[in-house]
C-alpha positions in Angstrom: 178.5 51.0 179.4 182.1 51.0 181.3 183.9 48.5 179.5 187.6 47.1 180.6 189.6 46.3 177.7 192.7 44.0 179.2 195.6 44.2 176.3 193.8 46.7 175.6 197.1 48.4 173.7 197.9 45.0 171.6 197.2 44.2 167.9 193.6 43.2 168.3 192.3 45.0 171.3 193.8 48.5 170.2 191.4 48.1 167.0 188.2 47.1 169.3 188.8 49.9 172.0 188.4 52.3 168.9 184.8 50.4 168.2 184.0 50.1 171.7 184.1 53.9 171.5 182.9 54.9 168.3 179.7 53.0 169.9 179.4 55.4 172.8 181.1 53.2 175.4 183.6 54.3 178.3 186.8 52.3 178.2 189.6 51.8 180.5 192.7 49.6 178.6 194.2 48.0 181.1 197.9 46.8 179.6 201.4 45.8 180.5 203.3 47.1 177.1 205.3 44.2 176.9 203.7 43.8 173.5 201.1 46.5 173.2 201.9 49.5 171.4 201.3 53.1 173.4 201.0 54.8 170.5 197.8 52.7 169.6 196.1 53.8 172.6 192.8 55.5 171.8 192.9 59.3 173.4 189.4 59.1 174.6 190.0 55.6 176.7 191.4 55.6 180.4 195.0 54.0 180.5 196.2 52.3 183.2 199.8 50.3 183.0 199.6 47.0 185.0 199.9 42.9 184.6 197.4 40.2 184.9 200.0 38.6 187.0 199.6 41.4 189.8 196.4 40.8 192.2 197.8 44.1 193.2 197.5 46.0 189.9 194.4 44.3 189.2 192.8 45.1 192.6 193.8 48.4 191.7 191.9 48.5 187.9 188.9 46.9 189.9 188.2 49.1 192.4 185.5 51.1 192.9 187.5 54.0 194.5 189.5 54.1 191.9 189.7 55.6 188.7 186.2 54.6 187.7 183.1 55.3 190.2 180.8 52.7 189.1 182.0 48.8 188.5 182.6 48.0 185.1 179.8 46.3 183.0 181.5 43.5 181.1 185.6 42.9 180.9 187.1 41.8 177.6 190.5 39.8 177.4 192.8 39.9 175.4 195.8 39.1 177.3 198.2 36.6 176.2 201.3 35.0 174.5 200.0 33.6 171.1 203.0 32.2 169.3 201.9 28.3 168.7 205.6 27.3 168.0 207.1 28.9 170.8 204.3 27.5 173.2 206.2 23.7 172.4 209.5 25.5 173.6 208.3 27.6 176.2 204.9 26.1 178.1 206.1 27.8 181.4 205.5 30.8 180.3 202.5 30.2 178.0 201.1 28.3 181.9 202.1 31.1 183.8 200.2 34.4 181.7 197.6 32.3 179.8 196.4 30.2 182.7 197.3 31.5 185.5 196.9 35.3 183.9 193.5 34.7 183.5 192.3 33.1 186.9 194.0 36.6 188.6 191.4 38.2 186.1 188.7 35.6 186.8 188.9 35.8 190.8 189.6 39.8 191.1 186.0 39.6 188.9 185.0 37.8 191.2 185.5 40.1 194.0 184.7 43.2 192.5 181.3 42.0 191.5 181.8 42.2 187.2 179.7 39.4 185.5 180.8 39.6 182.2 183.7 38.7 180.1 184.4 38.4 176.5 187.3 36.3 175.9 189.8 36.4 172.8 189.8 32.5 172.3 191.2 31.1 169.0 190.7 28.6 166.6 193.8 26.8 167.8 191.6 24.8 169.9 190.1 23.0 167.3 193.9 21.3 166.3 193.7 19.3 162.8 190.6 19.6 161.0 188.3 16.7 160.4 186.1 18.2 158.4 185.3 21.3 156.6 183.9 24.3 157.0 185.1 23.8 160.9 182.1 24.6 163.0 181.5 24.8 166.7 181.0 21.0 167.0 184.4 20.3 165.7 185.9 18.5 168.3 188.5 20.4 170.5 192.0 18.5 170.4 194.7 21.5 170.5 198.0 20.4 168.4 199.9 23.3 170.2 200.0 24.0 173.8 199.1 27.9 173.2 195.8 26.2 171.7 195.8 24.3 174.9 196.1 27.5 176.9 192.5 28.8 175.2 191.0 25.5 175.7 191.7 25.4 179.2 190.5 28.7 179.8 187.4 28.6 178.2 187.0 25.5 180.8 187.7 27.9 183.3 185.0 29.8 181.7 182.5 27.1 181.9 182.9 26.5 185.6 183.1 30.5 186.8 179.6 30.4 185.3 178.2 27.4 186.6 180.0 28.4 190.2 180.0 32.0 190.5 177.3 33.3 187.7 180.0 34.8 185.6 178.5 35.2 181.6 180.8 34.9 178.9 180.9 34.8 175.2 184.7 32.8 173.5 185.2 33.9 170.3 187.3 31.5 168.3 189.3 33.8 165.9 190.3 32.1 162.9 194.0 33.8 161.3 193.6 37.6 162.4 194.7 40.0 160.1 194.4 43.5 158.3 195.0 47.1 159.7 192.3 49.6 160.9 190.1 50.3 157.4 190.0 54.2 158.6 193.6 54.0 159.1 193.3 55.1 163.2 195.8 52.5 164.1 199.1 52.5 163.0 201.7 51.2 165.7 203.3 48.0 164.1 203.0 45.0 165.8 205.8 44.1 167.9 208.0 41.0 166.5 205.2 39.4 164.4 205.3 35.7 164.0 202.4 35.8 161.7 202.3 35.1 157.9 200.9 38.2 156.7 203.1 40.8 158.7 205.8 38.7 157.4 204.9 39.0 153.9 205.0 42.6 154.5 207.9 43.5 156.1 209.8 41.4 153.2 207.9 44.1 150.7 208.5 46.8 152.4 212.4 46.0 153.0 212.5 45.3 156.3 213.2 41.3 155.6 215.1 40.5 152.9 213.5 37.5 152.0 211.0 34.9 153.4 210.9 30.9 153.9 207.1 29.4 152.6 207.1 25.9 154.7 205.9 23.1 152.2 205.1 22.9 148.4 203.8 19.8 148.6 200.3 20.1 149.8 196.9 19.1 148.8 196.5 22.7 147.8 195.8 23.9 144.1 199.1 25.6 144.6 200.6 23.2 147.4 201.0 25.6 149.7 199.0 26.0 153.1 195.4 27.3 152.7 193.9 29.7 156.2 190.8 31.8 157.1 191.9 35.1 157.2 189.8 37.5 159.3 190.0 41.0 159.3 190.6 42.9 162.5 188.0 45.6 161.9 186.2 42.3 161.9 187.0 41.2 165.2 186.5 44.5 166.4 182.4 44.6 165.9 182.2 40.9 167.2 183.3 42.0 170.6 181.6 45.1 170.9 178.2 42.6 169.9 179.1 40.0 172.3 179.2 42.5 175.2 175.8 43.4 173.8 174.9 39.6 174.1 175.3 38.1 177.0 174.4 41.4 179.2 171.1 41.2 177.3 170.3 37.4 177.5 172.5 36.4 179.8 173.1 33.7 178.6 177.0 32.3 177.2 178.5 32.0 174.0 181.1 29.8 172.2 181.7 30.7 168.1 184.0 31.2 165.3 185.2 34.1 163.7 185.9 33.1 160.1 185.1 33.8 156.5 184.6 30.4 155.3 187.3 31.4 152.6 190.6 30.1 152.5 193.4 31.8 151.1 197.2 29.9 150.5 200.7 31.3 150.6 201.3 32.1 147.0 197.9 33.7 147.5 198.8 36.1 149.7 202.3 36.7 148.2 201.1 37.2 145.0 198.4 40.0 146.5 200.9 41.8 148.3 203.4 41.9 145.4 200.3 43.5 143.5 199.4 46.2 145.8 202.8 47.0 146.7 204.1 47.6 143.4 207.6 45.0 145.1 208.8 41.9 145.3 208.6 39.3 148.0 211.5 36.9 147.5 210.8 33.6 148.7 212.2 30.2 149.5 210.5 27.0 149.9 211.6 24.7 152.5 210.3 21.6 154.6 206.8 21.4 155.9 206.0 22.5 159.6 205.4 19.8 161.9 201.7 20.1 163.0 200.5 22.6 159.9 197.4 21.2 158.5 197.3 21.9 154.3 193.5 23.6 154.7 191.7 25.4 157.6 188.8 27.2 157.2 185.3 27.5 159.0 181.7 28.5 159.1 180.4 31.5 161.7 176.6 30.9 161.4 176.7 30.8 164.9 178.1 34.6 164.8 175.8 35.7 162.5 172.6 33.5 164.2 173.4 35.4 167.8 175.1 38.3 167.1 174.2 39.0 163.5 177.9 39.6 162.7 179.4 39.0 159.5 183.0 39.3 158.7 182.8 42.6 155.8 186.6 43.8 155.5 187.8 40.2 155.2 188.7 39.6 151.8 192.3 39.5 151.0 192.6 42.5 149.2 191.3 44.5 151.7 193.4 42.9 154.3 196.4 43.3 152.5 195.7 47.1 151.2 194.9 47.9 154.9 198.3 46.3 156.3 200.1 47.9 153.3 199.0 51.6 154.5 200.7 50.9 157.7 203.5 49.0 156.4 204.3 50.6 153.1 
């Protein structure tokens, strides 16, 4: 299949290009760089440098007499800002490539005649847990605007099908982590905001120290518990999603998770293991708008796209981030 991979040179969609091809698929990335990495770009995919926010560029990726002869099977979408705090400071610009970013992508679809999209949705859109494992009936009340910004899209979503016959499967990612297992990705990720790549830049010098927000939580170590989910992870789930709603046509909405949570001092502790150094911290105030525990269930992942999360334990994760960081 032809599949376009939009942030295609970003954290996530850099390590699902590489899976799109190891599984015999033709790939055209489709990326801006203002956060991708070039060096992560897979040799064997088609690059072509544009924004979602140009109908022009996006024409351009679309057409049929362009680089590609035949229209592309399924799109997969990856891009967008994804920093929850700075979505409270900045909405404008979380509105203008989130939202608006993504109804360029949805209408040049549109015109080109592509009837699939997979689309990088988050758990963010869920907001405080009221129960746990999370599922896919959790209600949806975003506590950030960025998880606003999914929400709203996978609306979008919901109404492109009903309207225009578009299939589409969300995937929910839990916390996203880890680097490529076969080590074919290396390009660091540009200003992480992320507790893990944190944690590892204080190892490996680059920080000298760290700030863990909260000691006081209902945590066996007070600290914040998360899902962690391995990239690799992520990778197989879109590449099975494509799979999915081309073959039943039919949409999906589900979590990517482990159903384990893992705290701060966890992941400290692991990464002062592996790494042989030392990550000073400080404890300060909570963060407004952190909930102590977040994890999930992804039995509908594994139900309709047998998928089940296999690099995602935190040793793994870290050990994988530490070969790129170290």
């Amino acid at each position: 299949m032809n599949i376009l991979v939009i942030g295609g040179a970003g954290y996530i969609g850099s390590h699902t290009v590489y899976e799109f091809i190891e599984n015999g698929h033709d790939v055209t990335i489709f990326d801006n760089l203002l956060t991708g990495v070039e060096a992560n770009i897979h040799p064997k995919a088609t690059f072509i440098k544009g924004d979602i926010l140009n109908m022009g560029d996006l024409k351009k990726v679309f057409s049929s007499n362009g680089l590609r002869s035949t229209a592309y099977d399924s799109v997969v979408h990856f891009a967008a800002f994804k920093n929850a705090g700075e979505s409270m400071d900045k909405p404008e610009k979380y509105s203008i490539t989130n939202l608006v970013g993504t109804i360029n992508i949805l209408n040049a679809m549109c015109e080109a005649g592509v009837k699939h999209i997979v689309f990088s949705s988050s758990s963010a859109t869920y907001g405080e847990p009221q129960y746990l494992p999370m599922d896919e009936a959790h209600p949806q009340n975003p506590m950030s605007y960025y998880g606003f910004t999914k929400l709203e899209v996978e609306r979008y979503l919901d109404w492109y099908s009903q309207l225009k016959g578009i299939r589409f499967a969300a995937l929910r990612y839990f916390n996203a982590a880890g680097y490529d297992v076969k080590g074919r990705v290396r390009g660091l990720e540009k200003n992480p905001a992320n507790l893990l790549p944190i944690v590892l830049e204080v190892a490996n010098g680059t920080r000298k120290s760290m700030v863990v927000n909260g000691s006081d939580y209902p945590t066996p170590d007070g600290t914040c518990v998360r899902d962690y989910i391995h990239v690799n992870d992520l990778a197989t789930a879109h590449v099975a999603a494509v799979d999915y709603i081309i073959r039943t046509g039919e949409n999906l909405k589900c979590n990517l998770a482990t159903g384990v949570g893992y705290s701060v001092l966890d992941v400290i502790k692991m990464t002062e293991e592996i790494s042989g150094k030392q990550v000073p911290f400080t404890f300060v105030g909570r963060r407004e708008g952190d909930p102590s525990t977040v994890y999930a269930n992804s039995i509908v992942a594994e139900e309709k796209l047998g998928w089940k999360a296999k690099h995602s334990d935190l040793k793994t994760l870290l050990t994988s981030m530490w070969q790129v960081y170290g």
